[in-house]
C-alpha positions in Angstrom: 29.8 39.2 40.2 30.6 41.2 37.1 34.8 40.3 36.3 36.5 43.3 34.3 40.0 41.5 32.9 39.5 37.9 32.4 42.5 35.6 31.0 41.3 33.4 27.8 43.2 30.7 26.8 43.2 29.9 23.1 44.8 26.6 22.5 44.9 24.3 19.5 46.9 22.4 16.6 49.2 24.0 14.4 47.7 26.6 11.5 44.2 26.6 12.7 44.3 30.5 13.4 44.3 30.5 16.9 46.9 33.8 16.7 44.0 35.3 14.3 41.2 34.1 16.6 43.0 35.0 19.6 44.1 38.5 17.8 40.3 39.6 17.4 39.3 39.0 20.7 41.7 41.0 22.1 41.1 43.7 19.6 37.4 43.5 20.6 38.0 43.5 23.9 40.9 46.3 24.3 42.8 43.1 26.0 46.5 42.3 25.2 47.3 39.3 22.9 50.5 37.3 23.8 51.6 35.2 21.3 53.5 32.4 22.8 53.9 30.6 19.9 56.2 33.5 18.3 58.3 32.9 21.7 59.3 29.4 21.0 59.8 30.2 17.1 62.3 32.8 18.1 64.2 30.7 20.6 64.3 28.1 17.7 65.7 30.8 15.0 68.3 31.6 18.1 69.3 28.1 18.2 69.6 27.5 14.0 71.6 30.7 14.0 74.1 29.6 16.2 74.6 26.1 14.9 72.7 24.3 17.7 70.6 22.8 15.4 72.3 20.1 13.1 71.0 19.0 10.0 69.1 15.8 10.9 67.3 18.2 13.0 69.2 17.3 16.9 69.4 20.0 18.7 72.2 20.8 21.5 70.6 21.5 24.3 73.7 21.3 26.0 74.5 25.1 24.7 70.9 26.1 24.1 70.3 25.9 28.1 73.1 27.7 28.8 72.9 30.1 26.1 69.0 30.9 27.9 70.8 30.5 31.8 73.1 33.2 30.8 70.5 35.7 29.3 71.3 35.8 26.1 68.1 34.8 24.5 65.8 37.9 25.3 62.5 37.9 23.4 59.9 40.5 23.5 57.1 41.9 21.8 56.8 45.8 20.0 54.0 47.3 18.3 54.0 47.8 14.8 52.1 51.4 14.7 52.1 51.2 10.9 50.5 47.6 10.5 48.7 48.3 14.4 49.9 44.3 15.4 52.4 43.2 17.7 55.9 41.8 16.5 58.4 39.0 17.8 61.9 41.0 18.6 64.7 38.4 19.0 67.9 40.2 21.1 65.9 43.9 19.6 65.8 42.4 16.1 62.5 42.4 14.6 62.9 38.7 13.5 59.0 38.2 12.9 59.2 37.3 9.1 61.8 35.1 10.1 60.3 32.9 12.6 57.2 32.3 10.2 58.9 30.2 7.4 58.3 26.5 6.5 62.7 25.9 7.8 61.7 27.1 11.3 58.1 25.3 11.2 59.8 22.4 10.4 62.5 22.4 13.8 60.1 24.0 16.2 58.7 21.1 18.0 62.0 20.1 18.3 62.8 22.9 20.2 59.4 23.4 22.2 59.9 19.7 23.3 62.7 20.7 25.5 62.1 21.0 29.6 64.3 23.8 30.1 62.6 26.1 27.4 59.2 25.1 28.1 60.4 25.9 31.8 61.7 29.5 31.2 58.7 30.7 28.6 55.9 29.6 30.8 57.5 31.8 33.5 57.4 34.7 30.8 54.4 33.8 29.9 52.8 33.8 33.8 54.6 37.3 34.3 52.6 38.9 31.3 49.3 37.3 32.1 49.2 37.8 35.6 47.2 40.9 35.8 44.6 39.5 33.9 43.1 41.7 30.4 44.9 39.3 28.1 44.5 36.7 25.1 47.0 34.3 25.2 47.2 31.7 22.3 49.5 28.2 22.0 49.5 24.5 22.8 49.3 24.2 26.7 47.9 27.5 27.7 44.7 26.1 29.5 46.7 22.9 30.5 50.0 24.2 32.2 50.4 27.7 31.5 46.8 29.4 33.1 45.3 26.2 33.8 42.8 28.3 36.1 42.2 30.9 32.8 38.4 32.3 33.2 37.7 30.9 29.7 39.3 28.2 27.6 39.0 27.5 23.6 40.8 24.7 22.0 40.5 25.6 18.1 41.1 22.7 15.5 40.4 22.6 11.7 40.9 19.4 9.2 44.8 19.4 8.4 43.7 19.7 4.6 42.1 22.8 5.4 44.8 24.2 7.8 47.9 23.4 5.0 45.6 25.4 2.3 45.4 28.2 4.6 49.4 28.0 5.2 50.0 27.6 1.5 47.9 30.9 1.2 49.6 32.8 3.8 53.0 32.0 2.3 52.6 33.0 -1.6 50.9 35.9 -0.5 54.0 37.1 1.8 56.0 35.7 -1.5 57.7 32.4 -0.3 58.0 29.6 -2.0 55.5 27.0 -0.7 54.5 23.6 -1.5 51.3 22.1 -0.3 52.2 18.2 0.3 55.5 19.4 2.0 53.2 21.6 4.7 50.3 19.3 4.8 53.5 16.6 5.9 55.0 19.4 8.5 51.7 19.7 10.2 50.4 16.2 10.4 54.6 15.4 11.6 53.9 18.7 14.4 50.5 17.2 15.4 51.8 14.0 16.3 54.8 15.5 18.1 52.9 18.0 20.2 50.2 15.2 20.7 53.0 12.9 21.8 55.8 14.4 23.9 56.2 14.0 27.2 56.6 17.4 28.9 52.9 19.8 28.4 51.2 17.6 25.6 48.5 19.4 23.4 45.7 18.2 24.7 41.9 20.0 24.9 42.0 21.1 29.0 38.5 19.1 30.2 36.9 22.5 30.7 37.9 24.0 27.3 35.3 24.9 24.5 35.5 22.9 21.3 35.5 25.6 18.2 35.9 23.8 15.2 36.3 26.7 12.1 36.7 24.1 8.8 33.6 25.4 7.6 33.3 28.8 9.4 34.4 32.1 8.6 36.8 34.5 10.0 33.6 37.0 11.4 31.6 34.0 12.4 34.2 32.5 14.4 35.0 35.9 16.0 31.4 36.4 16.5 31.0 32.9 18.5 33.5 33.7 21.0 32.5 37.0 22.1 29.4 35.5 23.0 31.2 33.3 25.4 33.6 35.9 26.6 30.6 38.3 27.5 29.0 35.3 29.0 32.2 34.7 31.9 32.3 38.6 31.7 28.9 39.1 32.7 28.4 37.0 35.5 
């Protein structure tokens, strides 16, 4: 039986391009793309801005959890006509060049750790999803978030590859960048999202494999619309 709105999960490790990956598909596909990673980012820049965060990188989740219990981190997404993308609003502050920087990269595992915040995102995340017609893209999407989604990727590249691509993105947007100080943040977010004990990145046991080292952008796109017509069409 032919399904109309399917949920694909995109997960993977840090800076492989699963927010581009996940980004076309949805474009292709007239779905909606959810980016959950921009959700933890931005309850991260919440909790640097207020001081939760101290400088050896412990966070106080004593006031985070009841800043988040009392409603006062409120994070949605608006549509950028001009640029035709999505962007992270933080408390109806466009915040999305701020979450992307190497300061946040560096604390957001830290933060993403955490049961309570894990706890209220994923119900976010379940709300926006649950009509189906959507790409969603982060670390436990297939695992914990839609562990029944109609079709699963878990996208990886060789951390060499993925800090070049980082570096790129950052001099381009004008930031300062240094290559051996983001190949060390991703290798140090690999092992911590590999490692901690609440929703693991992990590949789900029925998730496709989509390795894009050696790939391009268009052929990677190409490969999974072939899949997602395949669960589409059957």
């Amino acid at each position: 039986m032919k399904k109309n709105k399917i949920i694909i999960a995109v997960d993977g490790h840090s800076s492989c391009g699963k927010s581009t990956l996940a980004k076309a598909i949805a474009d292709y596909f007239s779905y909606t793309y959810i980016d959950t990673g921009a959700m933890y980012r931005a309850v991260t820049l919440y909790a640097f801005n207020e001081g939760f965060i101290s400088d050896n990188k412990i966070v106080d989740e004593e006031k985070l959890q009841l800043a988040i219990k009392n409603g006062d981190v409120n994070i949605d997404f608006r549509l950028n006509e001009d640029l035709n993308k999505a962007e992270t609003f933080l408390n109806n502050i466009n915040v999305e060049g701020d979450i992307r920087g190497l300061e946040i990269s560096s604390l957001v595992s830290q933060v993403a750790v955490l049961g309570f915040v894990r706890e209220n995102l994923v119900f976010q995340q379940r709300k926006m999803g649950e009509k189906g017609g959507i790409v969603m893209d982060g670390r436990d999407i297939g695992t914990v978030v839609f562990p029944t989604a109609d079709l699963k990727i878990f996208l990886t590249a060789r951390v060499d590859v993925r800090a070049e691509r980082r570096y790129k993105q950052l001099i381009e947007k004008g930031k300062k960048a240094d290559f051996e100080s983001i190949k060390k943040n991703l290798e140090e977010r690999d092992f911590i999202d590999s490692n901690r004990e609440i929703a693991p990145l992990k590949q789900a046991e029925d998730a496709v494999l989509v390795d894009n080292s050696d790939i391009t952008r268009k052929e990677q796109t190409e490969l999974v619309v072939g899949m997602v017509n395949k669960v589409i069409n059957k």
